[in-house]
CHARMM internal coordinates of N, CA and C (Angstrom, degrees):
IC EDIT
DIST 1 N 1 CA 1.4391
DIST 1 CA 1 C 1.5270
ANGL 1 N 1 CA 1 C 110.80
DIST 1 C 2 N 1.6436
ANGL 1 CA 1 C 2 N 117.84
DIHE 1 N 1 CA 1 C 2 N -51.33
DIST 2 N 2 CA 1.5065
ANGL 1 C 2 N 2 CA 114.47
DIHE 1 CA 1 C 2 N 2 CA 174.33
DIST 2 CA 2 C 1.3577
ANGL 2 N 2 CA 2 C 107.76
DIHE 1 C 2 N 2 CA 2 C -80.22
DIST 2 C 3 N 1.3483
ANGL 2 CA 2 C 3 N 126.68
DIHE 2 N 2 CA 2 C 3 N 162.59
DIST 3 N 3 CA 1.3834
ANGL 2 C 3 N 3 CA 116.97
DIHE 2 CA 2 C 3 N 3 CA 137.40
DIST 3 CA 3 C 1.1766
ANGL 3 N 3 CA 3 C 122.94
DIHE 2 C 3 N 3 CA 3 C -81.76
DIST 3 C 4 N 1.5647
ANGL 3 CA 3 C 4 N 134.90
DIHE 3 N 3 CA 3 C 4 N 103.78
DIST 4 N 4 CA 1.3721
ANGL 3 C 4 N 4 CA 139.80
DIHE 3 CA 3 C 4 N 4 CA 176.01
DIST 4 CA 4 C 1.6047
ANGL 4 N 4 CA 4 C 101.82
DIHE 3 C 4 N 4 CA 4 C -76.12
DIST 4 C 5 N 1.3965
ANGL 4 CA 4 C 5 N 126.97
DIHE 4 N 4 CA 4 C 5 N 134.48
DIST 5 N 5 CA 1.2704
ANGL 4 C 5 N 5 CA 114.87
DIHE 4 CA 4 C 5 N 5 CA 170.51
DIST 5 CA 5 C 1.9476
ANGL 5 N 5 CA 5 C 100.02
DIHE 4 C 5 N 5 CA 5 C -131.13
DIST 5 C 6 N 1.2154
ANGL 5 CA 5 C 6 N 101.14
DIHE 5 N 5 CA 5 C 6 N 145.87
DIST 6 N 6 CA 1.2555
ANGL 5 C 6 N 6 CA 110.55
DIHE 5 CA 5 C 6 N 6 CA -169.86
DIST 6 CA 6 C 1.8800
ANGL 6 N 6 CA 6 C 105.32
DIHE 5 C 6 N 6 CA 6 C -88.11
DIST 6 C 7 N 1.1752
ANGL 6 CA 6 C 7 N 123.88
DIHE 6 N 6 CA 6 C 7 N 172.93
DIST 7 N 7 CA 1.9307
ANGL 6 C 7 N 7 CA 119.97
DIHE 6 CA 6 C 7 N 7 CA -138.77
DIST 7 CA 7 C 1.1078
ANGL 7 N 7 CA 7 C 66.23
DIHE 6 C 7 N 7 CA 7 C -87.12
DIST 7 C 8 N 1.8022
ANGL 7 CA 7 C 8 N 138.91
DIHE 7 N 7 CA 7 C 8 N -51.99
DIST 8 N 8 CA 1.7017
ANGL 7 C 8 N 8 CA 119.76
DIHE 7 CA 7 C 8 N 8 CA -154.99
DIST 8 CA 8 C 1.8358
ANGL 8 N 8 CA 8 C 98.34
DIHE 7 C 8 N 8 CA 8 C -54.69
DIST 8 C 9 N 0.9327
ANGL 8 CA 8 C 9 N 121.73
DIHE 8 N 8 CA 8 C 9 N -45.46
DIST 9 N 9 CA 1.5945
ANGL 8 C 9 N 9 CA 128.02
DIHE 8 CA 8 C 9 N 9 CA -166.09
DIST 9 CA 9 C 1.7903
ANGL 9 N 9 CA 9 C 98.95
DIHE 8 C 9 N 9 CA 9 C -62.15
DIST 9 C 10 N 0.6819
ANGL 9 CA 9 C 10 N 119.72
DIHE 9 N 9 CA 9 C 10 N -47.11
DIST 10 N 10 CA 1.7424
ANGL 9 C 10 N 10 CA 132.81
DIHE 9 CA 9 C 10 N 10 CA 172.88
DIST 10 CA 10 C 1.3978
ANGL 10 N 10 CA 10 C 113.52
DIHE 9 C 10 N 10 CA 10 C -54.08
DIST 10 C 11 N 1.2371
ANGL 10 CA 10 C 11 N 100.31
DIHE 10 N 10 CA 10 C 11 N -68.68
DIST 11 N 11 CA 1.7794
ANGL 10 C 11 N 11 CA 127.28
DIHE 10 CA 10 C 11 N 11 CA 169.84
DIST 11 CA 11 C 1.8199
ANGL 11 N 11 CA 11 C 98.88
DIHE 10 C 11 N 11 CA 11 C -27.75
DIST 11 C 12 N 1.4133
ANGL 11 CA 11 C 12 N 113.96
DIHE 11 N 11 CA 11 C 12 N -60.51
DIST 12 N 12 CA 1.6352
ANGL 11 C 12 N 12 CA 142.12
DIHE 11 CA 11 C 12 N 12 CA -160.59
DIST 12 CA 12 C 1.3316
ANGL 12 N 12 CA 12 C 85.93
DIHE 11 C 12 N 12 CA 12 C -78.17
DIST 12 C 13 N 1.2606
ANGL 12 CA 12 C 13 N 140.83
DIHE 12 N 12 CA 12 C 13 N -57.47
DIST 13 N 13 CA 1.3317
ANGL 12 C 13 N 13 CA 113.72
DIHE 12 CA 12 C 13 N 13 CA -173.24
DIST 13 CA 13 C 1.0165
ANGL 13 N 13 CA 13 C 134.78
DIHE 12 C 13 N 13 CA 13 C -81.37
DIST 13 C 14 N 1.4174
ANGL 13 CA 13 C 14 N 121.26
DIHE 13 N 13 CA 13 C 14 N -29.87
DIST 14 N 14 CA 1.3996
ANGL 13 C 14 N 14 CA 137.91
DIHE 13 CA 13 C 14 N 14 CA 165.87
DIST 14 CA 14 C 1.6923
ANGL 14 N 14 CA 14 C 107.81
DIHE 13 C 14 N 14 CA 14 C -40.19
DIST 14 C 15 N 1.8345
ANGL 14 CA 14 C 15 N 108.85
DIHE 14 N 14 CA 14 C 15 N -65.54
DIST 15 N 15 CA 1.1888
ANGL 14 C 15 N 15 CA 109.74
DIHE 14 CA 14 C 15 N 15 CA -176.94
DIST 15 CA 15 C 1.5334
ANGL 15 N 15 CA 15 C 117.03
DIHE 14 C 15 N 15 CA 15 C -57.36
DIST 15 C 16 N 1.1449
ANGL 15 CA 15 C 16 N 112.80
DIHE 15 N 15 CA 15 C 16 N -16.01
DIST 16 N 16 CA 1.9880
ANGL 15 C 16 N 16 CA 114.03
DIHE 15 CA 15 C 16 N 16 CA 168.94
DIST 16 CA 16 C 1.1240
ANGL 16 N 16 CA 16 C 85.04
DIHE 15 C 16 N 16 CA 16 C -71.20
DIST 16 C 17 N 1.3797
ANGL 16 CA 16 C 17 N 112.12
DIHE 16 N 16 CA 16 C 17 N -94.16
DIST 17 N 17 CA 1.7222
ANGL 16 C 17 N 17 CA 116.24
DIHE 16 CA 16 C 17 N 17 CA -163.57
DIST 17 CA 17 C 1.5613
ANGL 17 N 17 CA 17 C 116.26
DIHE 16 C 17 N 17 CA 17 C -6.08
DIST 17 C 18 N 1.5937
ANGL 17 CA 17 C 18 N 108.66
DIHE 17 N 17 CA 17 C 18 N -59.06
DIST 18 N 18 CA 1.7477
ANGL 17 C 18 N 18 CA 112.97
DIHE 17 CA 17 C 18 N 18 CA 162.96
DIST 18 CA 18 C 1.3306
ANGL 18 N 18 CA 18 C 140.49
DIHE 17 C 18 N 18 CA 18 C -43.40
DIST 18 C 19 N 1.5767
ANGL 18 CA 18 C 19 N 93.92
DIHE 18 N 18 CA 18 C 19 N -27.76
DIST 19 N 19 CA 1.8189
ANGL 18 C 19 N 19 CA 100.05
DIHE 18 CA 18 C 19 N 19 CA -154.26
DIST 19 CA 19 C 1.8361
ANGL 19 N 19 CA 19 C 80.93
DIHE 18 C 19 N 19 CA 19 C -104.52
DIST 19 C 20 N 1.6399
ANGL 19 CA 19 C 20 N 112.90
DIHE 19 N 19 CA 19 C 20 N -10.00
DIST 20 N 20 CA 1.7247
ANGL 19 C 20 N 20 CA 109.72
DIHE 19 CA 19 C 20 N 20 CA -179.31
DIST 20 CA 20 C 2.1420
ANGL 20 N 20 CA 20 C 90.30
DIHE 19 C 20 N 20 CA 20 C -78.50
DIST 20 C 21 N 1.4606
ANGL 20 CA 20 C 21 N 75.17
DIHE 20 N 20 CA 20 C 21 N -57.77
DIST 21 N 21 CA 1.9837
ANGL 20 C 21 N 21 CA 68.12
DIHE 20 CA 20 C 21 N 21 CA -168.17
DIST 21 CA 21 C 1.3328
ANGL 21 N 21 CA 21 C 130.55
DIHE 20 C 21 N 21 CA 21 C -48.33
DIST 21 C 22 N 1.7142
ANGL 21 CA 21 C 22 N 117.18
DIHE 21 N 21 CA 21 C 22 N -28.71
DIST 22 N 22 CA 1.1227
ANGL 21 C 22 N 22 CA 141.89
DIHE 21 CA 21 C 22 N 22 CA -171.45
DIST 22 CA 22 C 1.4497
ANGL 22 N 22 CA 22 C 90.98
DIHE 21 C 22 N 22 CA 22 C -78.68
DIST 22 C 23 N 1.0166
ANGL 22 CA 22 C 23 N 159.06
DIHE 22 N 22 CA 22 C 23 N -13.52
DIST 23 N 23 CA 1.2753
ANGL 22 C 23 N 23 CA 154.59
DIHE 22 CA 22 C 23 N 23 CA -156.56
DIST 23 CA 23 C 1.6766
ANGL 23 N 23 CA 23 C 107.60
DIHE 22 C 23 N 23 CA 23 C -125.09
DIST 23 C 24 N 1.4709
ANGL 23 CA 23 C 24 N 101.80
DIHE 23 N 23 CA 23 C 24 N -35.85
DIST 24 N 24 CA 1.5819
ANGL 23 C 24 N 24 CA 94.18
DIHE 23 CA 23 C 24 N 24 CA 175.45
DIST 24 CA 24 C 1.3777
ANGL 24 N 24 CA 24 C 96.74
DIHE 23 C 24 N 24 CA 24 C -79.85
DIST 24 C 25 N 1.5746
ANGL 24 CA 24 C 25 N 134.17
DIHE 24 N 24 CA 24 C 25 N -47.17
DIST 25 N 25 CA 1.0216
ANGL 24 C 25 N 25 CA 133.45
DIHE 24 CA 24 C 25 N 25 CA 173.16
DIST 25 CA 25 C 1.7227
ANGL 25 N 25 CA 25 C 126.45
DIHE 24 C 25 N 25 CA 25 C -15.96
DIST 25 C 26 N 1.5115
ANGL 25 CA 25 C 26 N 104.93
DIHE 25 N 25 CA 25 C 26 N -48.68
DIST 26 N 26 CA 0.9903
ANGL 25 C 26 N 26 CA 129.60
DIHE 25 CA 25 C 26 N 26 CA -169.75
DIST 26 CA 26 C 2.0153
ANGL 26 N 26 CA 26 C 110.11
DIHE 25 C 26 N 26 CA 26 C -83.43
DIST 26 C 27 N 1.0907
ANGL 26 CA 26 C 27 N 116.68
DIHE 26 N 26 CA 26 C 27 N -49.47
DIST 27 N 27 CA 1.6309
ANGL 26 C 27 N 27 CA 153.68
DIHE 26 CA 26 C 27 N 27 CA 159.53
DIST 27 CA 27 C 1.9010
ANGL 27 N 27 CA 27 C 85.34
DIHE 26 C 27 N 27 CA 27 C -40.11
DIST 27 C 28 N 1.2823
ANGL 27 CA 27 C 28 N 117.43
DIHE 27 N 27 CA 27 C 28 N -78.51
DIST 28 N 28 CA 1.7411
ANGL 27 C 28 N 28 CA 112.14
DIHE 27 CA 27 C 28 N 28 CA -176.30
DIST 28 CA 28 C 1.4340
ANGL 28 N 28 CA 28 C 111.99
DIHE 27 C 28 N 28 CA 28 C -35.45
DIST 28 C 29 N 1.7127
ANGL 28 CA 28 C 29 N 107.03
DIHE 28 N 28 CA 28 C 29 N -68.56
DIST 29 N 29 CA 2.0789
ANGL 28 C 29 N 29 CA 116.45
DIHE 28 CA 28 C 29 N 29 CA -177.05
DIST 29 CA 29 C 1.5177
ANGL 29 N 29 CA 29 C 93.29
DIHE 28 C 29 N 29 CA 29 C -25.91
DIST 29 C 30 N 1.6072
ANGL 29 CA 29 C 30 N 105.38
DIHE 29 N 29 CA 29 C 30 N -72.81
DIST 30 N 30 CA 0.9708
ANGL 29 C 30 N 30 CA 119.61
DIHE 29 CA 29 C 30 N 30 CA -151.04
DIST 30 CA 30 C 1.4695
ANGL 30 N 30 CA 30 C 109.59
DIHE 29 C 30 N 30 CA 30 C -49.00
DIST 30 C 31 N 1.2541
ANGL 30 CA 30 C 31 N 133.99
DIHE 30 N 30 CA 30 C 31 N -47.80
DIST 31 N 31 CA 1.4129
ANGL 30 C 31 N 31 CA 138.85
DIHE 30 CA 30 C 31 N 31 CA -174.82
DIST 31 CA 31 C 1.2565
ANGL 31 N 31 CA 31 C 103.99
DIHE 30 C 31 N 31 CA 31 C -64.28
DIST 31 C 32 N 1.5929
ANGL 31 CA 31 C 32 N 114.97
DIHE 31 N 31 CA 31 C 32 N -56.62
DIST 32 N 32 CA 1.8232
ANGL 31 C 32 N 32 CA 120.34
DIHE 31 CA 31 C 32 N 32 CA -167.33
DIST 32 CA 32 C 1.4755
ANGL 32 N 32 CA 32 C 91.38
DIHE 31 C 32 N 32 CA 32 C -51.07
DIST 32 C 33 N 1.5506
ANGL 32 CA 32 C 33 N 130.14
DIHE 32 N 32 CA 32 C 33 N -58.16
DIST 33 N 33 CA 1.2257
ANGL 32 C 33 N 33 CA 133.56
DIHE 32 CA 32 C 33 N 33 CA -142.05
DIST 33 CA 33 C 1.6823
ANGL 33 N 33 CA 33 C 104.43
DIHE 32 C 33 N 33 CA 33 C -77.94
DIST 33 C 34 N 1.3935
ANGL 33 CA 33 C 34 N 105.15
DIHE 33 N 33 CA 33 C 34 N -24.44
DIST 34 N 34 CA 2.2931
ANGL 33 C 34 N 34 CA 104.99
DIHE 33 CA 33 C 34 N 34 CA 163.72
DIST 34 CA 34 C 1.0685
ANGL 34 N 34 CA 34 C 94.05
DIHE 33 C 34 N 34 CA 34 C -76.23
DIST 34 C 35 N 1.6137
ANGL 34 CA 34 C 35 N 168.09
DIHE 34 N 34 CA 34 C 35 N -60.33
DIST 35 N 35 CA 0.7851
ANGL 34 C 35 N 35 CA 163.07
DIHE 34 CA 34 C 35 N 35 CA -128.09
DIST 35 CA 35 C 1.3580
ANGL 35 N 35 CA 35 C 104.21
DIHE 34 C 35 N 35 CA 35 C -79.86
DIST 35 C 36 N 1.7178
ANGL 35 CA 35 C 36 N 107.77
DIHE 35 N 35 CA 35 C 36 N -81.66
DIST 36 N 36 CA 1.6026
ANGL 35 C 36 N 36 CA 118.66
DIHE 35 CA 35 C 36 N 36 CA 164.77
DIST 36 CA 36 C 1.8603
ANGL 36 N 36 CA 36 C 102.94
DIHE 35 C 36 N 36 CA 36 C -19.34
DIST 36 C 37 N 1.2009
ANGL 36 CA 36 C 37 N 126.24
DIHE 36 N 36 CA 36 C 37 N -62.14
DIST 37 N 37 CA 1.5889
ANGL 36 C 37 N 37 CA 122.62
DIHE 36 CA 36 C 37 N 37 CA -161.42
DIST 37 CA 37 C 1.2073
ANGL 37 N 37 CA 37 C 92.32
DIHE 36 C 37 N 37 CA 37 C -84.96
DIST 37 C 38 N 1.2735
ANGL 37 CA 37 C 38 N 148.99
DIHE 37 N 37 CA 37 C 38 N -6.17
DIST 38 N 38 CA 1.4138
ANGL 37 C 38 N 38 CA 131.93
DIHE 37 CA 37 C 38 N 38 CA -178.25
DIST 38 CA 38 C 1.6818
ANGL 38 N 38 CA 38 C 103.99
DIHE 37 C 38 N 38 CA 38 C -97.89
DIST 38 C 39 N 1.0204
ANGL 38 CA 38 C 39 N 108.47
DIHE 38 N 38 CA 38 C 39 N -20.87
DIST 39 N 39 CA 1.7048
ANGL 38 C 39 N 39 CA 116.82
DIHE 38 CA 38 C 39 N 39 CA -178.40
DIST 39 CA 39 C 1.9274
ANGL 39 N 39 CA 39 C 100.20
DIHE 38 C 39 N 39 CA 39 C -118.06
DIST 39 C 40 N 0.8670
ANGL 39 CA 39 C 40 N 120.58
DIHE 39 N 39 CA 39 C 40 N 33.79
DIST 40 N 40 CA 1.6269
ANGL 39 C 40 N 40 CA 134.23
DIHE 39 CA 39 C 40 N 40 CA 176.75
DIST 40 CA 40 C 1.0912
ANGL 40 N 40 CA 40 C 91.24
DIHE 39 C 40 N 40 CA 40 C 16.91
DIST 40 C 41 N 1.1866
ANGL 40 CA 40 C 41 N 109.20
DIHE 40 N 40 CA 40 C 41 N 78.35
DIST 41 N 41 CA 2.0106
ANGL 40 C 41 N 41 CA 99.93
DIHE 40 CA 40 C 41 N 41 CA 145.77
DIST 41 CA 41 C 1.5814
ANGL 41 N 41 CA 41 C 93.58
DIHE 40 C 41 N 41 CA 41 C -140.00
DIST 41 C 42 N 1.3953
ANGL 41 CA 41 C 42 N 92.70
DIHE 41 N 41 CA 41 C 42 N 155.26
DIST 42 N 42 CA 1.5656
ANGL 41 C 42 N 42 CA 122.02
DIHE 41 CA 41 C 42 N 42 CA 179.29
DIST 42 CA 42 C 1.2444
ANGL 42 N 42 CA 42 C 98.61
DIHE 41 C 42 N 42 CA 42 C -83.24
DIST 42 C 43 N 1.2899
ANGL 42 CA 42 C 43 N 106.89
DIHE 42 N 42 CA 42 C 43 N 136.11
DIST 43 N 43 CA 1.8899
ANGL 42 C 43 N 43 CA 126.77
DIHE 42 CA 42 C 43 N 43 CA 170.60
DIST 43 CA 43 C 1.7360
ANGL 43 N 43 CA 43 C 113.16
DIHE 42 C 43 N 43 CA 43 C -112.10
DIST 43 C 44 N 1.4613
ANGL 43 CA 43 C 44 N 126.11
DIHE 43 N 43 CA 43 C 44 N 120.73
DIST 44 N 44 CA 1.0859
ANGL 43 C 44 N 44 CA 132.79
DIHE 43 CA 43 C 44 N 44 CA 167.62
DIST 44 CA 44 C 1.4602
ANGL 44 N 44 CA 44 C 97.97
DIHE 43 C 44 N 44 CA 44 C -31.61
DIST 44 C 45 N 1.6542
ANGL 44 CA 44 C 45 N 118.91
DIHE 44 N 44 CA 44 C 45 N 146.44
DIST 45 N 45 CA 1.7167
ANGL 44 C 45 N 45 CA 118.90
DIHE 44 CA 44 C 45 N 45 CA 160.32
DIST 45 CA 45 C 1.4021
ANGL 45 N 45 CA 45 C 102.41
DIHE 44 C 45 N 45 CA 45 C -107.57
DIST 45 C 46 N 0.9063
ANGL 45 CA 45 C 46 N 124.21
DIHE 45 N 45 CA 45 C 46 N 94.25
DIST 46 N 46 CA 1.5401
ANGL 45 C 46 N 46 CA 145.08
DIHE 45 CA 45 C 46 N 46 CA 173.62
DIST 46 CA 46 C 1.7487
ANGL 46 N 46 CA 46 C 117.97
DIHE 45 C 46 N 46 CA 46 C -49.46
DIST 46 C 47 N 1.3854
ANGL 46 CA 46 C 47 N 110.80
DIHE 46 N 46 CA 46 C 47 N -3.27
DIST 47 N 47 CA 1.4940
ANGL 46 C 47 N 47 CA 114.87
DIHE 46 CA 46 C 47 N 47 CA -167.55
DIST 47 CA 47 C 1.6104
ANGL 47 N 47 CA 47 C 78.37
DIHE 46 C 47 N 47 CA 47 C -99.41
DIST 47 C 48 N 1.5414
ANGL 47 CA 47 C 48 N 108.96
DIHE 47 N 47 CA 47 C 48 N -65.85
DIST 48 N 48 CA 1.5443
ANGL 47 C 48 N 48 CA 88.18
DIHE 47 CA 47 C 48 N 48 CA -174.97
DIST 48 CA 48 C 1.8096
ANGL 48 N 48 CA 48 C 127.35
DIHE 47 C 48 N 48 CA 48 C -62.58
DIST 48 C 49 N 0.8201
ANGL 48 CA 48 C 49 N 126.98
DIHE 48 N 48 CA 48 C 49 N -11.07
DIST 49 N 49 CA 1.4537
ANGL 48 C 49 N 49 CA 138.71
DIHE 48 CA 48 C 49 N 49 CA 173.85
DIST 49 CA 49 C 1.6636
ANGL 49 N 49 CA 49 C 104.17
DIHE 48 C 49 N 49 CA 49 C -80.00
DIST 49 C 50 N 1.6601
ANGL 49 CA 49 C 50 N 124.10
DIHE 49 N 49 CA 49 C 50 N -40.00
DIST 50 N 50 CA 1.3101
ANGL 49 C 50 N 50 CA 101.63
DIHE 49 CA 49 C 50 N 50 CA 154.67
DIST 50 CA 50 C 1.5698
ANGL 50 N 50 CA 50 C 131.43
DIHE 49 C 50 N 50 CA 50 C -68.74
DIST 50 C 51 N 1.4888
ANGL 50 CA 50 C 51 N 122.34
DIHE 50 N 50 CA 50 C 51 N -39.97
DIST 51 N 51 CA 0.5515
ANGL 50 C 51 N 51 CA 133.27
DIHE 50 CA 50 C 51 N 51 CA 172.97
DIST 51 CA 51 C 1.8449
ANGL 51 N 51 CA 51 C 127.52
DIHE 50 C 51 N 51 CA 51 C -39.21
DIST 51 C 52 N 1.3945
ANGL 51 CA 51 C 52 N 105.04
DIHE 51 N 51 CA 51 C 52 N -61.27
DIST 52 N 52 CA 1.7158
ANGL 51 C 52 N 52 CA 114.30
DIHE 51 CA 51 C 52 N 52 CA 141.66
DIST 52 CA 52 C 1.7541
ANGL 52 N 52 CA 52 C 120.34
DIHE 51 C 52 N 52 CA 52 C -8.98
DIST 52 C 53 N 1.5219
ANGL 52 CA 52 C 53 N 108.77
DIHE 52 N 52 CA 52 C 53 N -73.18
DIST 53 N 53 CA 1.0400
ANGL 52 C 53 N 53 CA 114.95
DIHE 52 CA 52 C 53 N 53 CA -157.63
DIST 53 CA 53 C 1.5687
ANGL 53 N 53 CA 53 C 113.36
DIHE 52 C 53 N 53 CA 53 C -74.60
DIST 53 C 54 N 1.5738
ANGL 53 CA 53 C 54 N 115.88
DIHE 53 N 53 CA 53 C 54 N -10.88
DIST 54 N 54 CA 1.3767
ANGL 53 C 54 N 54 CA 109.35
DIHE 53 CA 53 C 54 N 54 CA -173.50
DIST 54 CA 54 C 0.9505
ANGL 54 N 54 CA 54 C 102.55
DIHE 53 C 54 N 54 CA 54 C -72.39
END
COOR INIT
IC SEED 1 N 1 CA 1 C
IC BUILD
């Protein structure tokens, strides 16, 4: 009647769920960042600006 799912089954989806978001994640930069160079504007690089602050 429920679906009981056991933590490995949880564990397994979650890490898809991640490796989906992590990928669109990646799919967005990538788009904003043709865009930014197709319409010339400069974009802050935010890795080095975190990077800075640690």
């Amino acid at each position: 009647m429920f679906g009981i799912k056991t933590i490995f089954q949880q564990l397994n989806e979650e890490r898809t769920r991640n490796i989906q978001r992590q990928n669109q994640q990646e799919k967005n930069t990538a788009d904003i960042d043709y865009i930014a160079m197709m319409c010339d504007v400069e974009l802050e690089d935010t890795e080095e600006s975190d990077n800075e602050q640690v």
